[in-house]
Each structure stands twice: as structure tokens, then as C-alpha cells.
N, C-alpha and C positions, 0 to 999 in steps of 0.2 A: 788676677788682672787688676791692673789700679786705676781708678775713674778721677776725672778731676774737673774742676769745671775753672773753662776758659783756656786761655793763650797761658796757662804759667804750668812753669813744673819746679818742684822742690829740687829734682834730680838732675843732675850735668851731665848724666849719660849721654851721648849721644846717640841718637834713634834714625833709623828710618823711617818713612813717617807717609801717608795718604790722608787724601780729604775727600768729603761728600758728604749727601746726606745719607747711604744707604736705605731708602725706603724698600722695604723689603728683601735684602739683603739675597738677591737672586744672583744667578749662575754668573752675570759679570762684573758682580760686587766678588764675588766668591774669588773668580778668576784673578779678581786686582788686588786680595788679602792674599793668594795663597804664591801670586808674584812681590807681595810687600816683604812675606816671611822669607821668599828666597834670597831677596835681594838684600836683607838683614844678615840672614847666616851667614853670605859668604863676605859679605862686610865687620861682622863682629859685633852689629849691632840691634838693639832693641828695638820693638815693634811699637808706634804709633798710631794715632789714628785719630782722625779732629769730626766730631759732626755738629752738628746745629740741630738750637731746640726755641723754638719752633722749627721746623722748615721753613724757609725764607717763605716762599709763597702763600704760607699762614700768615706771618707780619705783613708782607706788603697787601697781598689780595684774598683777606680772610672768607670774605662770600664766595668766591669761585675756588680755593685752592683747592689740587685733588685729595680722595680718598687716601685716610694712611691707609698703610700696608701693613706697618710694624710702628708699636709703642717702643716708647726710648728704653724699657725694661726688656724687650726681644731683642732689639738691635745691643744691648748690653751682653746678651744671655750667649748671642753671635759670636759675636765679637771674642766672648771668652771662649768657647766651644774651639775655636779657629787657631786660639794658643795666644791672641792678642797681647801684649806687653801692660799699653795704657793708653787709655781712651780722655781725649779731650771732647769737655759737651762743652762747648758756646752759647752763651744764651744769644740767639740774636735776637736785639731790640733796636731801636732806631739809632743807638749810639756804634755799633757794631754795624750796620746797614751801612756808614757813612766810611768805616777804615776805605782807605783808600788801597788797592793792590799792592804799591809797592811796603805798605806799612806793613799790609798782612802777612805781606811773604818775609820780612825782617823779622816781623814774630814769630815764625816758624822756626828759622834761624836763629835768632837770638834768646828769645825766650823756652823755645821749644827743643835748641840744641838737635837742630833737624842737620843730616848729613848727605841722607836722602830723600829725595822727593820722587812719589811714584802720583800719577795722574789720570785720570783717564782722560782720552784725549780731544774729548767736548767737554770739558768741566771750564765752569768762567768763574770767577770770583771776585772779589772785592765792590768798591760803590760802583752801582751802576752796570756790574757783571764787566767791569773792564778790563777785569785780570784774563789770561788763559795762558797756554802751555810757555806762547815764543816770550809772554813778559817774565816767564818763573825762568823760563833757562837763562834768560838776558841776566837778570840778575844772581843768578846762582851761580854763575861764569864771574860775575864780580867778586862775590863772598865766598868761594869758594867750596861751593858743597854742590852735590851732584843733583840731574833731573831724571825723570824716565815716563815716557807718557803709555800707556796702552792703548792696544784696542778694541774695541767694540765685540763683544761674544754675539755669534748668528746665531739663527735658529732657522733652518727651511729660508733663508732671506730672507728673514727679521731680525733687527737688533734688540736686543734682550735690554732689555730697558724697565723701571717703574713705571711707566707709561704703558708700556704692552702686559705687563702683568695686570695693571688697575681694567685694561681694556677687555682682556680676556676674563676676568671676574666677574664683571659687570655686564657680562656677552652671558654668562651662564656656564662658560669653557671650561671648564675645573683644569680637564687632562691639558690643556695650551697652558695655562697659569701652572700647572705640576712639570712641565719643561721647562718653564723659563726660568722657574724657584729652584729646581732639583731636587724638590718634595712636594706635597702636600700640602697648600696655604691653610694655617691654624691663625688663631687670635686667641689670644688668653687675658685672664683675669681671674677679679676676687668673687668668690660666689658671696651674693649679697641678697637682704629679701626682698621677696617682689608682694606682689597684692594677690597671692595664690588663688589665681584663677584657675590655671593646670589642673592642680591637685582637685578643686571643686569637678570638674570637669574628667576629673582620673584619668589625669596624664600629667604626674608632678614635674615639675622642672626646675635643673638649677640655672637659676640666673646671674647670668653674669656680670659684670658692672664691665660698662663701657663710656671710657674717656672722650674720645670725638666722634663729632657728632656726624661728621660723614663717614659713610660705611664704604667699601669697595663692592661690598657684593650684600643683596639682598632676597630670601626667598624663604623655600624651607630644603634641609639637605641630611644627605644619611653622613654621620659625625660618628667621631672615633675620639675620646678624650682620655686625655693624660690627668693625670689627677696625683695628688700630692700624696703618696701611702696608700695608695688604690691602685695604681696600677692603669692599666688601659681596660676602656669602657666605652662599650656600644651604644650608640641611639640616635636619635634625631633631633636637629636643630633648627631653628626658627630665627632668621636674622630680618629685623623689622618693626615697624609701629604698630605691628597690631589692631589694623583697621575696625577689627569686629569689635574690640574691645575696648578701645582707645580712641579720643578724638584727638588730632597734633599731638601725639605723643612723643618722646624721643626714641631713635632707634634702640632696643634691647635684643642680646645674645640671652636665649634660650634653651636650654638642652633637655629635654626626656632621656633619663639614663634606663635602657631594658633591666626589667627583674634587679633592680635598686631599691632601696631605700633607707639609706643610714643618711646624718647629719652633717652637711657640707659646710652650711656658712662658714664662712671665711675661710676655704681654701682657695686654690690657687690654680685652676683648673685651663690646659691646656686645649681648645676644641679645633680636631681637623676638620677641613669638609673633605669628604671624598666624592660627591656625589650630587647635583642640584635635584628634585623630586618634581619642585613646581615653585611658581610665581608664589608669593604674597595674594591674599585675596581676600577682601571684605566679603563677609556673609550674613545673610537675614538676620538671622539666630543664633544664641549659643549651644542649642541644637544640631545644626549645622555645621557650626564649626567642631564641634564633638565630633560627626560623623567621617571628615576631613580628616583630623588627628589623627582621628585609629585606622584612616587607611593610610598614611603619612609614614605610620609606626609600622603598620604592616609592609609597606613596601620595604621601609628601609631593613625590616629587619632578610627582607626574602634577599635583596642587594648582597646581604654579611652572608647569606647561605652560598648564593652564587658565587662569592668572591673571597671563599673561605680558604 
């Protein structure tokens, strides 16, 4: 897969092509990649794909935007998995906030040798969000390359949306969040060092390094991690400020890996939640929160017997 950054491509091929941000790349992102590649094959053409980095609503409304879902390295990892062609990442900054719809859509076309355009069928774009479906076909009817919009994937009469996934994470829902995804919601990163507190306490952990700074879900949870020449690995995870131990701290991903211990930094470690255990919770003592952890470890590991 070939990534590039912006409206340009070196290649004249002609593509079929979607837009969004995919934030976590759930069942009706899934649905409008796997109608992108249909509508490619029987076209003869190459698979596209445009997102934005930030997410808009980071540049415009960085104090309230929602939780990611997925770092621009997952939705990459996606995207390839999927058979994707080539991915355009936008930076949007306030020069790019201002294209106007009909510009954008000319870039697609012209820049991006777009033939078709697939949509979903609430997506808005350009300054001011004044693009949507009837301005792409009004103009695609002019310049002669085709439109197709989709629709919305249910679930029980819910629309499968980044907003129902962020809502059901942050509700504590795991199994609602594992229908709307069609897996498992993971977050990964580089294991990096922390102020080994764990380990004092004997319960090491690798931690993880995390880019922003809102989290979608916070607690402690029984984890399943993927690990780079390791293989899959059991134990429990900690996503949070760490009240007991931390004053304003920034949130950190934490994992205790069961009957572990070799040398991670700097891998690359994939952590599922399966399972929430309990809230985040400040305690007296690090006493106290010792006595927490090892029934934390204990539960999670009786969860892996039950669900073996």
C-alpha cells in the first residue's frame, strides 16, 4: 500500500476513491471499503482513500474534540489489511479548513485522477462543511466521473457510527463496542519506561506510550496483547492517571503481562480489552493499592480460565 500526503499523486492511474476520517475503522467504515474494492474490480481500477490528520474537530475544537479510537498508524495498518491501493493523509490546518467544496472535489478529479467516488451518505465536506452528496454528483455529472453514496450499517436500531463506539467504551460496554468494531477494541504502541512503580510493588508493567491525550475508555481491564515476536499474552490493563500515585498526571496504558518477564522497551505492543474489572480509584496507601492489583490479576486471570 502506498501512503502520501495530501491531494497529489505521482500516478495517472485512475482510482476509485472514498473520503473520511475513519475513526476507528468499525463495521460501517468496513462496509464502505469493502463496497470501494467492489466498485474498483468491476471498473478496473485502483483503490483510494483520503483522511485527515488532525481530525477536523481537533483543529477547530481542540478542548472538546472526541476521544480517538485509532492513531493514524492503526487506521494505516486498516487500511492495508483491507488490500487498500493508496491512502492520501491531509494535513488539515487552517489552509485546507478554508478549500472550498467545489475545489475539493476538482482535486479529487484532477489531482487524484478520481473516476469514482464512493460516500457515505452524511459525510459533508469542504469550508464550512458545505459540500455533501447532491454538490459531488452535480459536479461529477459535469466532469464526467461517476458518484455512489451508501448507507448507514444498524445494529439493533443503531447506527454504527464513531460516536456509538466512543459512547459505548466510555459506558464500560466492551461486548456493544465489539459489535459495532467487529472485533475487540485494541490501542497500541511503543513500550517505553515508566517510574517503576508496578515492579516496586510486584506487579511490573509495560507501558505504553500514548499520543492523545483523551482516551475513549478508562479503568482497569482483563487484556490480551499482541506483541511483536511474542506472540499473544495475557494480563491486565490500567488505562488512567493513576490517582494513587500521580497528581494531574497524563493518562497512561499499562499492562501486567501473567508469568512475564523479558525485556520490551521499544516494542510495539498491541493491547485488547476484553473485559472492564472496575473503575479507576484513588487509594490511602500504596498498600492498598497493592492489595487492589493482586485481586485485579486475580480476577482477570480466573476471566482467561472461564473464557478459555
Amino acid at each position: 500500500m502506498q501512503t502520501l500526503r495530501g491531494l497529489f499523486s505521482p500516478d495517472t492511474q485512475p482510482v476509485a476513491l472514498t473520503i473520511g476520517n475513519f475513526d476507528g475503522v468499525h463495521l460501517g467504515h468496513q462496509a464502505l471499503l469493502n463496497d470501494l474494492r467492489t466498485a474498483a474490480r468491476v471498473r478496473g481500477l485502483q483503490t483510494a482513500v483520503v483522511i485527515f490528520e488532525p481530525h477536523p474537530r481537533e483543529f477547530f475544537t481542540p478542548d472538546s474534540a472526541p476521544a480517538r479510537l485509532t492513531s493514524l498508524r492503526e487506521k494505516l495498518q486498516f487500511f492495508a489489511a483491507f488490500g487498500i491501493d493508496r491512502v492520501h493523509v491531509c494535513r488539515f490546518n487552517a489552509g485546507f479548513a478554508q478549500m472550498s467544496a467545489a475545489d475539493f472535489i476538482s482535486a479529487l478529479h484532477e489531482r487524484l485522477h478520481a473516476q469514482f467516488v464512493l460516500i457515505g451518505d452524511d459525510f459533508r465536506f469542504g469550508n464550512a462543511r458545505s459540500g455533501d452528496f447532491a454538490l459531488l454528483e452535480k459536479i461529477a455529472g459535469q466532469r464526467g466521473f461517476q458518484v455512489q453514496a451508501v448507507r448507514s450499517v444498524m445494529h439493533d436500531g443503531v447506527r454504527i457510527s464513531s460516536t456509538a463506539v466512543r459512547a459505548a467504551l466510555a459506558a464500560g460496554q466492551l461486548r456493544t463496542a465489539q459489535r459495532y468494531l467487529g472485533r475487540h477494541y485494541s490501542m497500541s504502541g511503543r513500550v517505553v519506561r515508566g517510574d517503576q512503580i508496578g515492579r516496586k510493588l510486584g506487579f511490573p508493567t509495560a507501558n505504553i506510550q500514548v499520543r492523545h491525550p483523551r482516551l475513549p475508555l478508562s479503568g482497569i481491564y482483563v487484556a490480551q496483547v499482541h506483541a511483536d515476536g511474542l506472540g499473544v499474552l495475557q494480563g491486565a490493563a490500567s488505562m488512567g492517571v493513576r490517582p494513587t500515585v500521580k497528581s494531574e498526571a497524563k493518562p497512561t496504558l499499562e499492562v501486567h503481562l501473567f508469568e512475564f518477564d523479558q525485556q520490551i522497551y521499544g516494542k510495539h505492543l498491541r493491547v485488547e480489552f476484553l473485559q472492564k474489572l472496575r473503575d479507576e480509584a484513588k487509594y490511602p496507601d500504596l498498600a492498598t493499592l497493592t492489595k487492589h492489583i493482586a485481586l485485579d490479576v486475580e480476577n482477570a486471570k480466573s476471566w482467561f480460565l472461564q473464557h478459555d
